[in-house]
C-alpha positions as CSV (number, residue, x, y, z in Angstrom):
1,X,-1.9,-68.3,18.0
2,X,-2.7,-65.9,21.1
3,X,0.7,-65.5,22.1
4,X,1.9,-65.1,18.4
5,X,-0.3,-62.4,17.7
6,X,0.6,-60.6,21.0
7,X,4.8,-60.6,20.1
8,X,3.8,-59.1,16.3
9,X,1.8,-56.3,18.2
10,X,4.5,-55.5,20.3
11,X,6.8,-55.6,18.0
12,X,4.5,-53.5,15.7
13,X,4.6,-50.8,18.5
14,X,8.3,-50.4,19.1
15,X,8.8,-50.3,15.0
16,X,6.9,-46.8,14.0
17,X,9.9,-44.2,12.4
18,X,10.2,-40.8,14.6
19,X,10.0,-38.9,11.2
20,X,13.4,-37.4,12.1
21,X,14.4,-33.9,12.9
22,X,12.5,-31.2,11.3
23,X,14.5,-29.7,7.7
24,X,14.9,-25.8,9.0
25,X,18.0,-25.5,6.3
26,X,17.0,-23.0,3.0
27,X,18.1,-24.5,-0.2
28,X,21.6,-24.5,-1.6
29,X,22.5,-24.0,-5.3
30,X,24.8,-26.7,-6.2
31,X,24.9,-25.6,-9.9
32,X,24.2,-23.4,-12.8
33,X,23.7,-23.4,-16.8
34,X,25.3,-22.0,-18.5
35,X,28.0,-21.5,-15.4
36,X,27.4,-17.9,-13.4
37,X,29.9,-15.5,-14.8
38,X,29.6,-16.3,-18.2
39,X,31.1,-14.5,-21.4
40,X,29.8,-14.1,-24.7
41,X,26.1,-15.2,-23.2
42,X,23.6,-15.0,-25.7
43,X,21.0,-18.4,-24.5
44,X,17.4,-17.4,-23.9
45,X,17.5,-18.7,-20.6
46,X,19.3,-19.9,-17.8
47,X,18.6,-22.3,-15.3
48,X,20.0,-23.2,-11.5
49,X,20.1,-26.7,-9.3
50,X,19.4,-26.9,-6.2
51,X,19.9,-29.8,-3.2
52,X,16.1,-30.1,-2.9
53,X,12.5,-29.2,-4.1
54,X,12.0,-25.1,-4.6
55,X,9.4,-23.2,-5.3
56,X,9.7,-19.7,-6.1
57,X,7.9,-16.6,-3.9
58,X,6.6,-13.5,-5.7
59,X,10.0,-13.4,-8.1
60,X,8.2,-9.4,-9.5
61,X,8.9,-8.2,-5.7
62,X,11.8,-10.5,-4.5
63,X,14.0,-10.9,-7.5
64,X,16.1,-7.6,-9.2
65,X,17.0,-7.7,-12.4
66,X,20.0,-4.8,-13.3
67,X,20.1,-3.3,-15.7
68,X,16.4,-3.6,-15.8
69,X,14.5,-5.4,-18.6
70,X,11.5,-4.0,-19.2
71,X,9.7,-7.3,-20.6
72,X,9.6,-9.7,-17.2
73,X,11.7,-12.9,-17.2
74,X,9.8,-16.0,-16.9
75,X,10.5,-18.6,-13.7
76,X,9.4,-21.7,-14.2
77,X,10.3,-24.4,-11.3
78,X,11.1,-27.8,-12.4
79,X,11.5,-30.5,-9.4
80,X,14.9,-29.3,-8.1
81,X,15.8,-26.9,-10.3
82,X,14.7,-23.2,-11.4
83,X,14.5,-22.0,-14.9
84,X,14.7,-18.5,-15.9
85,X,13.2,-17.1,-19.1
86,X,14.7,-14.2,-21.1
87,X,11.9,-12.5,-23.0
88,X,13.5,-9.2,-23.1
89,X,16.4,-8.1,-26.0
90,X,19.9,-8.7,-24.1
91,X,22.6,-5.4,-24.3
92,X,25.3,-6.1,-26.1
93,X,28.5,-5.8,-24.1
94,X,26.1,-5.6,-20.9
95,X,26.4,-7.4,-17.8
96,X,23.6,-8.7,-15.5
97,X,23.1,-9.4,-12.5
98,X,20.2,-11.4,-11.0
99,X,19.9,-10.6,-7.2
100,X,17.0,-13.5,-5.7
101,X,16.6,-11.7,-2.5
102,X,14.3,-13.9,-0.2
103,X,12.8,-15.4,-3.4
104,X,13.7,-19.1,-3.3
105,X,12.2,-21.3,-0.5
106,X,12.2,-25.2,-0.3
107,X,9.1,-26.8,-1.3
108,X,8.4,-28.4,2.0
109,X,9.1,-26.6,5.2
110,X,8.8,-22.9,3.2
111,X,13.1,-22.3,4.1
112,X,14.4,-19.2,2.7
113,X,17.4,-18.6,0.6
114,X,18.7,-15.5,1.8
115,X,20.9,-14.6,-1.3
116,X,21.7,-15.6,-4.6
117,X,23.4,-13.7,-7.1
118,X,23.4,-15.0,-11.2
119,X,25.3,-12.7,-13.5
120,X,26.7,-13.4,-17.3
121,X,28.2,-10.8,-19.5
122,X,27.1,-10.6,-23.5
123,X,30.6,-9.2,-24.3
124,X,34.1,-10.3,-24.4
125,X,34.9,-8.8,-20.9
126,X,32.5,-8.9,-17.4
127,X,31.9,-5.5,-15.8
128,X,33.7,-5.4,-12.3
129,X,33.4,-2.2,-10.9
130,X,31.0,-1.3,-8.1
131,X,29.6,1.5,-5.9
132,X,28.0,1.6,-2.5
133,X,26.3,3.9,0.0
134,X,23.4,4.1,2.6
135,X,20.1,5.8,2.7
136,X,18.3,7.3,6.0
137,X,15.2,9.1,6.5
138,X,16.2,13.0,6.1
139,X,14.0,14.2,9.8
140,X,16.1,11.4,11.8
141,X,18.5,9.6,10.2
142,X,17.0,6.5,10.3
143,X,16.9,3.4,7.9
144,X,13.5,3.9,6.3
145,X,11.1,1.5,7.4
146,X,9.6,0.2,4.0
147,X,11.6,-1.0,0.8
148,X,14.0,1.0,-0.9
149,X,15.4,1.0,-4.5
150,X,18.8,2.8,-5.3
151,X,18.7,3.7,-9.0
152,X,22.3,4.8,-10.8
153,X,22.2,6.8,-14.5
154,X,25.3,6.4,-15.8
155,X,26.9,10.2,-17.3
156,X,27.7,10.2,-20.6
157,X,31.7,11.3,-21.0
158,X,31.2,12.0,-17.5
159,X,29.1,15.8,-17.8
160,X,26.0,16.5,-16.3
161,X,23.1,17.6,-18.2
162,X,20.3,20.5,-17.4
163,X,18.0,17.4,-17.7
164,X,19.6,15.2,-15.2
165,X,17.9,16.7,-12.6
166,X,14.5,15.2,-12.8
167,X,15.5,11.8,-15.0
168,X,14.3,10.0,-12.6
169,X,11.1,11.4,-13.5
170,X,11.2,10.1,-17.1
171,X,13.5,7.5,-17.5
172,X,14.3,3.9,-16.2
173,X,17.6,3.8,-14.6
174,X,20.9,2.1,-15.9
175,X,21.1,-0.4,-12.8
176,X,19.3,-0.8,-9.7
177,X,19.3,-2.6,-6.5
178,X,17.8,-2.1,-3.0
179,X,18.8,-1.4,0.2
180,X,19.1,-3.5,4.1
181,X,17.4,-3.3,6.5
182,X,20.1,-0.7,7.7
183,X,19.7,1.3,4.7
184,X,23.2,-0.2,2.8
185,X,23.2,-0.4,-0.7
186,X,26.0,-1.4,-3.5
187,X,26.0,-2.1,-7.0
188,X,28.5,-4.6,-8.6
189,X,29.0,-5.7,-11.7
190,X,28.4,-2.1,-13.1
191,X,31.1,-0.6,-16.1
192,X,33.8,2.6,-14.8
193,X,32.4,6.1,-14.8
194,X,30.4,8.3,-13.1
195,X,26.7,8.2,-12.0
196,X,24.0,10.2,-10.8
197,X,22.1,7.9,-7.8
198,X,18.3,8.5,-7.2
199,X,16.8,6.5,-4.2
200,X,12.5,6.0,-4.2
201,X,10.1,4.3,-2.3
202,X,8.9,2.5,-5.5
203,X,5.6,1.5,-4.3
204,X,4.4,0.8,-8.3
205,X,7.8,-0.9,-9.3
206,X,8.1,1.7,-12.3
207,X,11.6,2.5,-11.8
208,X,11.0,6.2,-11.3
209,X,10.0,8.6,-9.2
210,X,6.0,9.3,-8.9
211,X,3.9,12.3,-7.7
212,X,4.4,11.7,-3.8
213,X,6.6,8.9,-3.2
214,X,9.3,9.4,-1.2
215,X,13.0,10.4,-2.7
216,X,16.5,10.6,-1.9
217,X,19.2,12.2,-4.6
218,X,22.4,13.4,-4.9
219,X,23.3,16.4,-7.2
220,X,27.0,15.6,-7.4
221,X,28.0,12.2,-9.9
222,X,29.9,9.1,-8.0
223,X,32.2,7.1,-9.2
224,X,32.7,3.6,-9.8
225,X,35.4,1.4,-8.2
226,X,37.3,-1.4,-7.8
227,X,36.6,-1.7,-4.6
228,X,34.2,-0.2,-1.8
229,X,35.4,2.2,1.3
230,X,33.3,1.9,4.1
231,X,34.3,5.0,5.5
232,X,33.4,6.8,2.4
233,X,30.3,6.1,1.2
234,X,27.5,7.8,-0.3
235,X,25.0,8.8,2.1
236,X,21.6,10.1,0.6
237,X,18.7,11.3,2.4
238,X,14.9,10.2,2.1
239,X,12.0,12.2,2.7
240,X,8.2,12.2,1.8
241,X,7.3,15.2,-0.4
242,X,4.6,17.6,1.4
243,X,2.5,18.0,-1.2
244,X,-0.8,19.3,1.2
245,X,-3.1,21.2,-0.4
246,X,-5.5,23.4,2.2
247,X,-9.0,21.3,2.8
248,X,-11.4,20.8,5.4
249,X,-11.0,17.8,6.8
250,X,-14.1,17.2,9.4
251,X,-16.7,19.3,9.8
252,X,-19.4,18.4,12.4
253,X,-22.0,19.3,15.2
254,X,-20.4,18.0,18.8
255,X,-23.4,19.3,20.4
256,X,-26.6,21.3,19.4
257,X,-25.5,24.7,18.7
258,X,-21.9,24.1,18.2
259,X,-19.6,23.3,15.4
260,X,-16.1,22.1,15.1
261,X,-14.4,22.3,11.7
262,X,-10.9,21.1,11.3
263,X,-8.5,21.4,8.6
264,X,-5.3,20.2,7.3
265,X,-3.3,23.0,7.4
266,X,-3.2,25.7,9.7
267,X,-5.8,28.8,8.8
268,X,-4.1,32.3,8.3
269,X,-7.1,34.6,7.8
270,X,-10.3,32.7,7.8
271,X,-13.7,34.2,7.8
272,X,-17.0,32.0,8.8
273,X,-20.2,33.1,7.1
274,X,-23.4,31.4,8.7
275,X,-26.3,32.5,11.0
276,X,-25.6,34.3,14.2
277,X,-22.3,32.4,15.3
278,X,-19.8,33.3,17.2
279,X,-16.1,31.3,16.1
280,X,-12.4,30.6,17.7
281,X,-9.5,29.1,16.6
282,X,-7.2,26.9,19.0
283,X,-3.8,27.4,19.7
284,X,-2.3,25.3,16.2
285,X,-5.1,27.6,14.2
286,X,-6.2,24.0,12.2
287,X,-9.5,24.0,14.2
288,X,-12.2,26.1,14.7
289,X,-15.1,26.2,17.3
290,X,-18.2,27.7,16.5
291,X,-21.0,28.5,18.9
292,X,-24.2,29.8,17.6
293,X,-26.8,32.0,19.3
294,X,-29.4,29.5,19.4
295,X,-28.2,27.3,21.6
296,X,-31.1,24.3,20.1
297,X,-29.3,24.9,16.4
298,X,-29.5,21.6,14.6
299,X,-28.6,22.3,11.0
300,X,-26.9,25.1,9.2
301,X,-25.3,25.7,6.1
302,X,-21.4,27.6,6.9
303,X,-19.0,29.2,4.1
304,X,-15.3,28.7,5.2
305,X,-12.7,31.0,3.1
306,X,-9.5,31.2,3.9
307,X,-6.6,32.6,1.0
308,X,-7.1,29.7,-1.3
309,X,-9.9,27.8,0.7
310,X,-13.4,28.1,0.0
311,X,-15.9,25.5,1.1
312,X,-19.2,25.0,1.9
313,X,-20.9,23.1,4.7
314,X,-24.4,21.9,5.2
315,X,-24.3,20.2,8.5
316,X,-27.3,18.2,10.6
317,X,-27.1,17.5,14.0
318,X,-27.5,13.5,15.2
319,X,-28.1,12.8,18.7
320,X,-26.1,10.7,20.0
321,X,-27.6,6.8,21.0
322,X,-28.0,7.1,24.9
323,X,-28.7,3.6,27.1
324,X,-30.9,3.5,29.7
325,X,-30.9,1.3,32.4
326,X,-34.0,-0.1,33.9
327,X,-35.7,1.3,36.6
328,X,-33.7,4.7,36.3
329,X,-34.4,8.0,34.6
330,X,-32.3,9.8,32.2
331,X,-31.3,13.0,33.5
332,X,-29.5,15.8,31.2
333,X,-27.0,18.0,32.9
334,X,-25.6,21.0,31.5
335,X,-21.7,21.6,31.6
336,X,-20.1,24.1,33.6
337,X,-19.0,27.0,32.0
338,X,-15.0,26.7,33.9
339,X,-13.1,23.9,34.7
340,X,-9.8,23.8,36.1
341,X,-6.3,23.0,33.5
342,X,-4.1,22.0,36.6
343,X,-3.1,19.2,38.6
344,X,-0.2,17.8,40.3
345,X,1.5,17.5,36.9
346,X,1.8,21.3,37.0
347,X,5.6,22.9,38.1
348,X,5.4,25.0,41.1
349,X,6.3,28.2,39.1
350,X,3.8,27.0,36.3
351,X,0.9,30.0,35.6
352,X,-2.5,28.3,36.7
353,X,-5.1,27.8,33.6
354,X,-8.7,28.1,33.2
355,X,-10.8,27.0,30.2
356,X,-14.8,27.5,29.0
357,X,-16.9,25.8,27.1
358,X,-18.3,29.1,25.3
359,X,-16.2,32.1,24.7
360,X,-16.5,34.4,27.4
361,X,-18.4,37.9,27.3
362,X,-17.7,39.9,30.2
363,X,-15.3,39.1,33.7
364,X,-16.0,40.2,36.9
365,X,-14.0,43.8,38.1
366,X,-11.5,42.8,40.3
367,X,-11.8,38.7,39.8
368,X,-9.6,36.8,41.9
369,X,-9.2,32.9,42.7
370,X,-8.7,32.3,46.6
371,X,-5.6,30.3,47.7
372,X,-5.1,28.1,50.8
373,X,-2.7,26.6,51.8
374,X,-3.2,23.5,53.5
375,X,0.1,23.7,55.8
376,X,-1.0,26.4,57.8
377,X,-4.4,27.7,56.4
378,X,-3.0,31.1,55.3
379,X,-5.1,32.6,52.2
380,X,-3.9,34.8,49.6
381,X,-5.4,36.2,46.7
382,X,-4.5,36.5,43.1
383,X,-6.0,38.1,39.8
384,X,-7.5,36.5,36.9
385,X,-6.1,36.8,33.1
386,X,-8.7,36.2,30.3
387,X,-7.0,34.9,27.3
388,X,-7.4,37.2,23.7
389,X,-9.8,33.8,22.8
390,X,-12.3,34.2,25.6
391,X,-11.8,30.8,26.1
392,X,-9.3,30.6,28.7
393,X,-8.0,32.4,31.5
394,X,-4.5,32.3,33.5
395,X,-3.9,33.4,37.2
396,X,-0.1,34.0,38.2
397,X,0.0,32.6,41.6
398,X,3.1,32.4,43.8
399,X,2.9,28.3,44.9
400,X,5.7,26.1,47.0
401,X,6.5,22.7,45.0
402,X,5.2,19.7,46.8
403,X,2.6,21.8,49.3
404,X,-0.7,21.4,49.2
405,X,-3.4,23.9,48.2
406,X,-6.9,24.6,48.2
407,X,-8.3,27.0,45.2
408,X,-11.8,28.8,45.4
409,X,-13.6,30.8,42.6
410,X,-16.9,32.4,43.5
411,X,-20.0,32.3,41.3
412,X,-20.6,34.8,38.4
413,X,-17.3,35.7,37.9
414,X,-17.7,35.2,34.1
415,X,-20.5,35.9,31.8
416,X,-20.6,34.4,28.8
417,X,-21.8,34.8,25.2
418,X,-25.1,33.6,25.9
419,X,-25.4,35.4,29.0
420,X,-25.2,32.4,31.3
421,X,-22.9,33.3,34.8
422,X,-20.5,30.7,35.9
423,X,-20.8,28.5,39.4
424,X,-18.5,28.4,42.1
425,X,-15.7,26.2,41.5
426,X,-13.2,24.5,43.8
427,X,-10.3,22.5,43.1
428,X,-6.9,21.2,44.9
429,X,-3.5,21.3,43.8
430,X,-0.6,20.0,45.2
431,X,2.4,20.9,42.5
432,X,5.6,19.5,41.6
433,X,9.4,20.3,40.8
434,X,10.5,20.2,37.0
435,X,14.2,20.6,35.9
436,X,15.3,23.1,33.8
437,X,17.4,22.9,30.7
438,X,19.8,26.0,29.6
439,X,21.6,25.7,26.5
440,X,24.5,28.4,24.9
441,X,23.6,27.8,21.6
442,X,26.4,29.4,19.2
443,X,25.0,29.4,15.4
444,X,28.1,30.4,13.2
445,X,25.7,28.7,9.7
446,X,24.5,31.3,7.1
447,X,20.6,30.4,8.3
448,X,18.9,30.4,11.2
449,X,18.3,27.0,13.3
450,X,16.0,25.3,15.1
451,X,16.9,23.3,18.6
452,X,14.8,20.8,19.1
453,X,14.1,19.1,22.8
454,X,13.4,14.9,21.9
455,X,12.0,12.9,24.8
456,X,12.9,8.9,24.5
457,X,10.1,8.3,22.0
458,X,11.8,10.9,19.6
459,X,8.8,12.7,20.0
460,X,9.5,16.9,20.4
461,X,8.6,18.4,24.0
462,X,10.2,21.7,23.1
463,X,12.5,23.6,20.2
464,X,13.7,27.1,20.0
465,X,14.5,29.2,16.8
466,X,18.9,30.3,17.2
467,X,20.0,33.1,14.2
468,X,23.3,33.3,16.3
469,X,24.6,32.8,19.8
470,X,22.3,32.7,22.0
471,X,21.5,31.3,25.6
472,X,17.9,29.3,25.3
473,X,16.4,28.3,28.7
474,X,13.6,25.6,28.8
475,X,11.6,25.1,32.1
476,X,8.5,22.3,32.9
477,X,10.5,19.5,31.8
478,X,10.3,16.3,33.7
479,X,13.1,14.5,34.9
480,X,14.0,12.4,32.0
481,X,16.4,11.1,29.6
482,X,16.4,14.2,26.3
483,X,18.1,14.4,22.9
484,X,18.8,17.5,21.0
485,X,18.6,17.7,17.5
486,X,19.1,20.7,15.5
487,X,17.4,21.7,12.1
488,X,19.4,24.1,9.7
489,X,16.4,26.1,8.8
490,X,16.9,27.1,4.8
491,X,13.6,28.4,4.4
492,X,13.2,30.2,7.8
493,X,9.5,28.9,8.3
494,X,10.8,27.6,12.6
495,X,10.1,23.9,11.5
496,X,11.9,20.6,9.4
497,X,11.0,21.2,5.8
498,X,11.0,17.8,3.6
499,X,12.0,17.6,0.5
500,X,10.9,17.4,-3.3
501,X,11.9,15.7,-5.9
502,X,9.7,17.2,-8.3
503,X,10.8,20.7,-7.2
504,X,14.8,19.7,-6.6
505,X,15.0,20.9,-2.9
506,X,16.7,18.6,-0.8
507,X,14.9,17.8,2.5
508,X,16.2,20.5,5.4
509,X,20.3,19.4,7.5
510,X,19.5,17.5,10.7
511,X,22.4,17.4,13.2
512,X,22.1,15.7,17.1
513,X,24.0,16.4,19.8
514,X,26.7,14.5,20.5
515,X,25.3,12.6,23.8
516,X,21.7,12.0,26.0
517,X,21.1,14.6,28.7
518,X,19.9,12.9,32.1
519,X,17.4,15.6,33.7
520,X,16.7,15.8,37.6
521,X,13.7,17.2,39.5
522,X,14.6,20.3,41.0
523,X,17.9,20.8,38.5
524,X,19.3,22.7,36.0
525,X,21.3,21.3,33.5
526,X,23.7,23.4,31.3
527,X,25.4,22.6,28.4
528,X,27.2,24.2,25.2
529,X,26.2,23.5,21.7
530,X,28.3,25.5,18.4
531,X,27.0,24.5,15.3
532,X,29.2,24.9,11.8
533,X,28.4,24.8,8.3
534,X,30.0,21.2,8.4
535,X,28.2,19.8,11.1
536,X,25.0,19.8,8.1
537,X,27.4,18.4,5.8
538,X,28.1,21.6,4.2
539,X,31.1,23.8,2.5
């Protein structure tokens, strides 16, 4: 009995199944009914097989129904096969197309179909022609980084209408589908003739274009073929409409006795009415600083006007929370009136900066800041700039890159608003080479552009306005890898301008340069740049 029950154990140990390889294939549609391409279709639903167990994922987002019906199909899964519900009034003569883009998934291991496509006609004849194109963001020419839907209006007798313009606005589209992840889109299965395309960042699935989503469009009809040209397809270009109206957007005490208020836009004339205050704007003019009189001011109530901007502020100082350790005493150090703006990160050739805390009142006659260098201890002597703000100061020294220097200002060289004098401050600097960039810019367009400087994160070091030929230097670069992008400036403001649907203005022409410019420390790089009407895709 012992050695009985000892061989069925082993052999119960050696007989367990492995469970196999894990299923990682989507699901494949070995059937339809009625068959795909139908004529004459006129069921109330349709259903497809499939080699194994489905389920279907969020069909509303993943499944595109053109042309659009405007009551929702029904999906019902049944074991191994899906069934589709019509509860919308068919066209007649229409085709449609079912698109299930990521939709269908095996029941099991969650594998996605990439693609299936389900299309019938309710006429004698199926639709066959087709259209395709790509959309980019406008500012870079990018894909657009969330979900796009392409919508085509079909012309009637192939005119254009006053209307047209905005019937994206009002109207659901003829057909629609969506575009890759590289910003490709094409329509088949659509009738000949022309159409007017309207692209949209349909973040409600209305079919239309909202109040601030994102829109592409093209003024000019396409038309339908047999066949798609790669090398001539519709391009549209997708931008976010700036639709910023002028608002504060913080307002708060970052100390006693001083404000900051910061708004969305840029101020043009403001005026500040409050209680003995004295105010400045930084260099972008968004944010003012206000310092009042009373240094111990904890509350206050400030009008901020400003064209069409009026708002009122009642503010209340909180003290910060503050830890203390054990054993130790809190101490409470006032902050020095000047501080240095320059380290080693500054070019050799680069104007030395000086900021306050509080707008200064009064500068010493003759101030100067003391300059050693370290190399062989000689001193020289420069003067002192004070800014049109009061709150900064610059000092045109003559410096050697990669020496080493030791700057001195004495005490009560500035005085400021509240009468306080500034300490002595001392500071070292050893600076560095940049390279320089000089560009022969030749503008032959009918508007001024802008030349823009991209580092490797696209992000803009630099950009200079060009009405026509012109040669545009641009120092304190870092030796780097650069872009340049050019903007054809319609509106003449020196920036990108986005467009609006709602309005009809296309977003602003972007063009790059045709290669990456490698800069050196201690070079200069030239290069030559014309820019034609046709480089911004004009006539």
């Amino acid at each position: 009995m012992v050695l009985l029950v000892a061989a069925i154990a082993g052999c119960a140990k050696q007989g367990y199944p492995s469970g196999g390889p894990k299923d990682e294939q989507p699901p494949k549609a070995v059937g339809t009914k009625p068959a795909n391409e139908s004529r004459n279709f006129d069921a109330r639903q349709f259903s497809i097989s499939f080699d194994e167990y489905i389920s279907v994922k969020d069909p509303d987002n993943n499944v595109l129904v053109s042309p659009p019906m405007r009551e929702k199909p029904e999906y019902i899964t049944k074991g191994k096969r899906l069934v589709v519900k019509l509860n919308d009034t068919l066209q007649p003569d229409a085709t449609y197309l079912f698109q299930f883009k990521g939709a269908i998934v095996d029941y099991n291991e969650g594998n996605v179909m990439p693609s299936f496509e389900y299309v019938f006609s309710t006429g004698e004849r199926m639709d066959t022609m087709m259209l395709a194109g790509r959309v980019l963001a406008a500012r870079d020419g990018k894909p657009w980084k969330e979900t796009v839907t392409v919508m085509a209006y079909k012309a009637e007798n192939g005119m254009l209408r006053a209307e047209d313009d905005t019937i994206a606005l009002s109207r659901q589209p003829d057909y629609i589908t969506r575009c890759d992840r590289d910003g490709v889109f094409a329509f088949h299965y659509i009738p000949a003739g022309s159409y007017r395309l309207v692209a949209v960042e349909d973040k409600n699935r209305d079919l239309r274009v909202g109040l601030g989503e994102s829109a592409a469009w093209e003024h000019t009809l396409v038309q339908a073929s047999d066949s798609i040209d790669s090398t001539n397809v519709t391009l549209l270009r997708l931008s976010a409409p700036d639709r910023s109206v002028q608002r504060v957007v913080k307002a708060e005490f970052t100390s006693r006795g001083r404000v900051s208020i910061a708004t969305l836009l840029p101020m043009k004339n403001p005026t500040l009415t409050g209680d003995s205050l004295e105010w400045r704007l930084n260099e972008r003019r968004d944010t003012m600083m206000v310092w009042f009189r009373n240094a111990k001011c904890d509350s206050t109530v400030l009008v901020l006007n400003d064209d069409a901007l009026q708002d009122t502020m009642k503010l209340r100082y909180r003290a910060p929370r503050q830890r203390r350790r054990r054993g130790s005493q809190q101490q409470t150090q006032s902050e020095a009136l000047v501080r240095p703006l320059c380290s080693g990160d500054n070019a050799f050739y680069d104007d030395l900066r000086l900021a306050f805390t509080t707008p200064v009142a009064a500068m010493a006659d003759g101030a100067q800041v003391e300059v050693m260098r370290i190399k062989d201890s000689s001193i020289s002597y420069y003067p002192i700039e004070l800014d049109s703000s009061a709150l900064g100061a610059r000092i045109k020294a003559t410096l050697r890159s990669g020496e080493e220097y030791n700057m001195r200002l004495r005490d009560s060289l500035f005085t400021d608003i509240f009468g306080r004098y500034s300490d002595s401050l001392a500071f070292r600097l050893t600076p560095r080479d940049y390279g320089i960039l000089a560009l022969h810019i030749t503008n032959i367009t009918d508007y001024p552009v802008v030349v823009e400087v991209l580092d490797k994160n696209d992000s803009v070091v630099a950009k200079r306005s060009v009405v026509a030929t012109d040669d545009v230097r641009i120092d304190h670069l870092k030796a780097d890898e650069y872009r340049l992008r050019a903007v054809l400036d319609i509106d003449g403001n020196g920036d990108w301008t986005t467009g609006d649907y709602l309005t009809g203005r296309q977003p602003e022409y972007v063009v790059y340069f045709g290669k990456s410019l490698k800069l050196r420390e201690k070079w200069e790089l030239e290069e030559r740049w014309m820019l034609t009407k046709t480089d911004f895709g004009r006539k």
